[in-house]
C-alpha positions in Angstrom: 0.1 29.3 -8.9 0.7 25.4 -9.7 2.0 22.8 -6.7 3.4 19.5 -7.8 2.6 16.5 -5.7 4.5 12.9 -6.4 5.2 9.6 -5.7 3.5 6.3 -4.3 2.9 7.4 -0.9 -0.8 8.6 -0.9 -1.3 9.0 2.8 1.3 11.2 2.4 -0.2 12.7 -0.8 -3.4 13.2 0.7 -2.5 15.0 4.1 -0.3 17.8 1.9 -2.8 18.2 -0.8 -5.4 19.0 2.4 -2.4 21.4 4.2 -2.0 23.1 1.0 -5.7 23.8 -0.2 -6.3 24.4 3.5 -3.3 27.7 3.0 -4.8 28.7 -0.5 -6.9 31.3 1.6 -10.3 29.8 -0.2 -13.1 30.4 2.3 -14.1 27.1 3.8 -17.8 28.1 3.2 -16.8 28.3 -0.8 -14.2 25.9 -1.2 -16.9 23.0 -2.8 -18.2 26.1 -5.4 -14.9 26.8 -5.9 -13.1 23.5 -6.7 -12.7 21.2 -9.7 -11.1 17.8 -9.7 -9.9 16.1 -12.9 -9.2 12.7 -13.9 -7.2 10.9 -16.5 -7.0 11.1 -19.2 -6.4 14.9 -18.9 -5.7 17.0 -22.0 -3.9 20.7 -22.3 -7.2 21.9 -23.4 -9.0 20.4 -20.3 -6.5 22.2 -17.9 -6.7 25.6 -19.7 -10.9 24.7 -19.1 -10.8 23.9 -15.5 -8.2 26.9 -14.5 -9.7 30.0 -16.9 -12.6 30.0 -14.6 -13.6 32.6 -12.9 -13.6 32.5 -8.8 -17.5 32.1 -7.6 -17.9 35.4 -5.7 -13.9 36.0 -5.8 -11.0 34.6 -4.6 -9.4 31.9 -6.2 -10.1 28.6 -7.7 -8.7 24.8 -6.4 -8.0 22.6 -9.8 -6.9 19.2 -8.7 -5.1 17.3 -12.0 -4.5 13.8 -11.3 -1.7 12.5 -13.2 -1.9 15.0 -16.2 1.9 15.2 -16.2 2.8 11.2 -16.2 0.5 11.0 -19.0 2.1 13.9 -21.1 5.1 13.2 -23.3 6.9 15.7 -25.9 4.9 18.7 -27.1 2.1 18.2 -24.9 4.6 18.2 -21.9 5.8 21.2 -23.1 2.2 23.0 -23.5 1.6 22.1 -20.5 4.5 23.9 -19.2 4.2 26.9 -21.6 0.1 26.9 -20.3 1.3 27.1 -16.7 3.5 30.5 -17.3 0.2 31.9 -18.6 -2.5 30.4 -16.1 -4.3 33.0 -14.2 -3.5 34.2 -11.1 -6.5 33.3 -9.3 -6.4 30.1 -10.1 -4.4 27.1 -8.0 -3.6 24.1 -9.5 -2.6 21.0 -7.9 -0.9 18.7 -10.3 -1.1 15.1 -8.3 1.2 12.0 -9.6 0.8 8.7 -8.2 4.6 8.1 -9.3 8.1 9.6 -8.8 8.4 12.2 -11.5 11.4 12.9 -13.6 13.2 15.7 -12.9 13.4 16.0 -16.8 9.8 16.4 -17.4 9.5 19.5 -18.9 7.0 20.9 -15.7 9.2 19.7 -13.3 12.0 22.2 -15.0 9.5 24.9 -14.6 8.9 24.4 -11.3 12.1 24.3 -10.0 13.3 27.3 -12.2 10.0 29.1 -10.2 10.5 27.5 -7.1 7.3 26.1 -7.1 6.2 23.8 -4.5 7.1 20.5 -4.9 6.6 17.3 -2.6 8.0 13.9 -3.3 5.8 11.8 -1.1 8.3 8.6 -1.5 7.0 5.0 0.5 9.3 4.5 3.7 11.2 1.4 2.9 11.3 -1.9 5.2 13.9 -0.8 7.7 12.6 2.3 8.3 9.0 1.1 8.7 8.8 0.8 12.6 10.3 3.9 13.1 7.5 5.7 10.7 5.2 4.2 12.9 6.4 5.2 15.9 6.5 9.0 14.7 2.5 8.2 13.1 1.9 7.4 17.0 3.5 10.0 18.7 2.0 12.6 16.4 -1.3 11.3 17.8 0.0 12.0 21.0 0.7 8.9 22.5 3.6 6.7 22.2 4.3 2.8 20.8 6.9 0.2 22.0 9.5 -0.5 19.3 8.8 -4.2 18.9 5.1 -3.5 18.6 5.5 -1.3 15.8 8.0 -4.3 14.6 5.0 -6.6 14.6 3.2 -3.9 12.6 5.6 -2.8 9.9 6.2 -7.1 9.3 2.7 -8.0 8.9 0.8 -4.9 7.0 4.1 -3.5 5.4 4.0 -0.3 3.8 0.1 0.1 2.9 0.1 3.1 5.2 -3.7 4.0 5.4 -4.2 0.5 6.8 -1.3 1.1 8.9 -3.0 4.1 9.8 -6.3 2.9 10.9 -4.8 0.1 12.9 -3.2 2.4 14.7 -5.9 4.6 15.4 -8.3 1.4 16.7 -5.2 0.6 19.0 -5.0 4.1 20.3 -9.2 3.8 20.9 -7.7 0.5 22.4 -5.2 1.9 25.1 -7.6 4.5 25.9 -5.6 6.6 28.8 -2.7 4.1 28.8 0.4 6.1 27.2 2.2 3.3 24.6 0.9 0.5 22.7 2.2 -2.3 23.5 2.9 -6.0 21.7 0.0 -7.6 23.6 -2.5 -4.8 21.9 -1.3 -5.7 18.9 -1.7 -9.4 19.2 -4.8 -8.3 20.3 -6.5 -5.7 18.1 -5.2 -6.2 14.8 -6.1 -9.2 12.9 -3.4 -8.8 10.4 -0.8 -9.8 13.1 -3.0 -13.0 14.6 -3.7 -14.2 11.1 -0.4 -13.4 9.7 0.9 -15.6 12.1 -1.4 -18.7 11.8 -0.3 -18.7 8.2 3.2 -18.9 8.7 2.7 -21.7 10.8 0.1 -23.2 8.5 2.8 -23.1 5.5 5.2 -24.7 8.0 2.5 -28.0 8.4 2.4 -28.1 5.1 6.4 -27.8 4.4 6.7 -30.7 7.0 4.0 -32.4 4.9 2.0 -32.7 8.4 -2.0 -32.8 7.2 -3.6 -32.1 10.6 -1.2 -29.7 11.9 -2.0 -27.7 8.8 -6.0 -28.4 9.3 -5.9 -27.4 12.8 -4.4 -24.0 11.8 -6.5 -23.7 8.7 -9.9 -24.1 11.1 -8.3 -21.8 14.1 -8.6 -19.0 11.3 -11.5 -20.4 9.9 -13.4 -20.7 13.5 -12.2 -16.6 14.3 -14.5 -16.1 11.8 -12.0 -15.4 8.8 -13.1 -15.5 5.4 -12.8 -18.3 3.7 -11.9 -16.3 0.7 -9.6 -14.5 2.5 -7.7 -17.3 3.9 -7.8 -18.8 0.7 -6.0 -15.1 -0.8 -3.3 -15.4 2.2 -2.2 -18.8 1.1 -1.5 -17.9 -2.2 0.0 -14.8 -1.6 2.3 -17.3 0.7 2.6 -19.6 -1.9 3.6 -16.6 -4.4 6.4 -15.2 -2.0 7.7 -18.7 -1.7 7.8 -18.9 -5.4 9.2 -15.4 -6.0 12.1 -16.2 -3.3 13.4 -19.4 -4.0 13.8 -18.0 -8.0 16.0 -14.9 -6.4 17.4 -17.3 -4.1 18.7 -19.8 -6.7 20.3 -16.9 -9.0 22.3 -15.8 -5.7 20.8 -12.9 -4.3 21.3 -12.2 -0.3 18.3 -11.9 2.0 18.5 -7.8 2.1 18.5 -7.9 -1.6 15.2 -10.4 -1.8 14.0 -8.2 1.0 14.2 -4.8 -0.8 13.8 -6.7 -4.2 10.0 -8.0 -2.8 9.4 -4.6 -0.7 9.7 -7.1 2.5 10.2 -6.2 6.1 13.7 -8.1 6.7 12.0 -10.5 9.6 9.8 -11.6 6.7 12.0 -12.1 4.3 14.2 -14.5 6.8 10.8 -16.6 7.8 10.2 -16.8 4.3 13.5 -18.1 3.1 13.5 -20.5 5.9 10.4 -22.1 4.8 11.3 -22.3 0.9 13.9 -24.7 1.8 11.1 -27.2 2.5 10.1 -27.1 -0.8 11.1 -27.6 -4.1 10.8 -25.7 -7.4 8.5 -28.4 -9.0 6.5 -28.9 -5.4 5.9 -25.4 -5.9 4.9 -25.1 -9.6 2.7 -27.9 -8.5 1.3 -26.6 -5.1 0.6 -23.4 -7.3 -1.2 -25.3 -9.8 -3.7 -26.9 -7.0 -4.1 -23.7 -5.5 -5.6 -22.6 -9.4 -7.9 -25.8 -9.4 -8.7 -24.7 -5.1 -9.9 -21.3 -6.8 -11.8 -22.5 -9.7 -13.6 -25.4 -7.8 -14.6 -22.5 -4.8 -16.3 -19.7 -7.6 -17.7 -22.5 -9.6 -19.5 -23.9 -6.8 -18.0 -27.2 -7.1 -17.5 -27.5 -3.6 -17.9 -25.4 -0.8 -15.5 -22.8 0.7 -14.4 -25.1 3.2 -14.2 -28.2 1.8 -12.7 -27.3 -1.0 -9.9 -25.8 1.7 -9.7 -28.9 3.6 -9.3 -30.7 0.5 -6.0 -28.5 -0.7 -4.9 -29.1 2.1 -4.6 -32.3 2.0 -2.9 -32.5 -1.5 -0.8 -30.1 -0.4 1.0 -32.4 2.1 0.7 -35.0 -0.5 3.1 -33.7 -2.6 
């Protein structure tokens, strides 16, 4: 028997692979004896290897593949296939994509001429994000309030085991309280509080205001941030404003930038509203500074946060 597991979403990915091996009727006591995982690059030879095994005292065997079939092209799709018709019974294979996989590949034929089982574990896009959450939640039991899960989906997006283990410290959080609530997540998650300080920090410099922008840039540093990580949050800021105002300039609408980007709408609308304060050449050179920010930092040219203060400062120069 062969299962087929694809697409991006490896929260997802993970929690089926578990639910199936968990129905494969392998005792749990022999499961470890019993299972082989393989990495790429994976050959035909090394699945017909890792599945001919015998069963340690009988049963059957677990063989997780990890993207053998995105790998495979051609004829070596097609052994594969022709491999799988002959693959002995006792053996359960788990072929695991980390991608969509074409319904043409010559496996995926296979398995829907067998009815084999098949999972697309797809991301949930930025709309639908909150409402993911809010069924995460209530599978835990408890429930969350729609704009907290809002304040969630905007400011970790769709990296769901993050998502996931924020929500877990929030429901440690609410202990016997029944929804999660905005304030927790102001609160708990530092994603949300620092998310925030950076918006408003790229607005200071926008405005070209130099202690605005410092006073945010030490409220983030004085919480204990990372420098480094500060540091990563400005450019990825810097990078979004670069990546928008390009889309923006060849016409395309806010919902396309914000599937375009994978952004939760809200962002997408702060985002485009702080471009505006910049132009393409500030950018170029507010990206180039950012460069020398990161060079003087790992070079030791000047310490974490000096060398911070001092970007700032050019960066309202411009």
């Amino acid at each position: 028997m062969f299962y087929i597991l694809h697409g991006e979403n490896d929260l997802q990915r993970a929690e089926v692979l578990a639910q199936w091996i968990a129905k494969a009727g392998v005792p749990a006591d022999l499961r470890d004896l019993n299972t082989e995982e393989l990495m790429p690059p994976i050959s035909v030879g090394d699945l017909r290897r890792a599945c001919s095994v015998i069963p340690f005292m009988g049963g059957a065997r677990l063989v997780i593949a990890h993207q053998a079939l995105s790998q495979s092209k051609g004829k070596e799709a097609k052994a594969i296939a022709e491999y799988l018709d002959e693959m002995p019974e006792t053996t359960h294979l788990f072929l695991v994509e980390y991608n969509k996989l074409r319904s043409t590949h010559a496996v995926m034929k296979l398995a829907q001429a067998r009815g084999t089982p098949e999972k697309l574990c797809a991301l949930p896009d930025a709309r639908a994000l909150p409402g993911w959450i809010q069924k995460r939640v209530s599978g835990y039991g408890k429930q969350i309030d729609h704009q907290a899960a809002a304040l969630l989906a905007q400011n970790i997006g769709n990296n769901l085991r993050i998502l996931d283990q924020e929500i877990q410290k929030l429901l440690l959080y609410i202990e016997n309280r029944p929804t999660i609530t905005p304030q927790d997540v102001h609160t708990m998650v530092p994603y949300v509080q620092s998310a925030d300080v950076i918006f408003n920090l790229v607005d200071a410099l926008g405005q070209r205001d130099a202690r605005k922008a410092s006073i945010y840039l030490h409220r983030l540093l004085d919480v204990g941030e990372n420098p480094l990580g500060v540091f990563g949050m400005m450019v990825r800021q810097f990078r979004l404003l670069i990546q928008v105002q390009w889309l923006r300039d060849r016409n395309a609408q806010q919902h396309e930038i914000a599937a375009r980007l994978r952004l939760h709408p809200f962002v997408a609308q702060k985002v485009m509203a702080q471009v505006v304060q910049f132009t393409p050449q500030q950018l170029l050179q507010a990206y180039r500074l950012l460069l020398r920010c990161d060079l003087d930092m790992k070079t030791g040219k000047l310490d974490y946060e000096a060398a911070l203060d001092l970007l700032i400062a050019q960066l309202t120069a411009l």
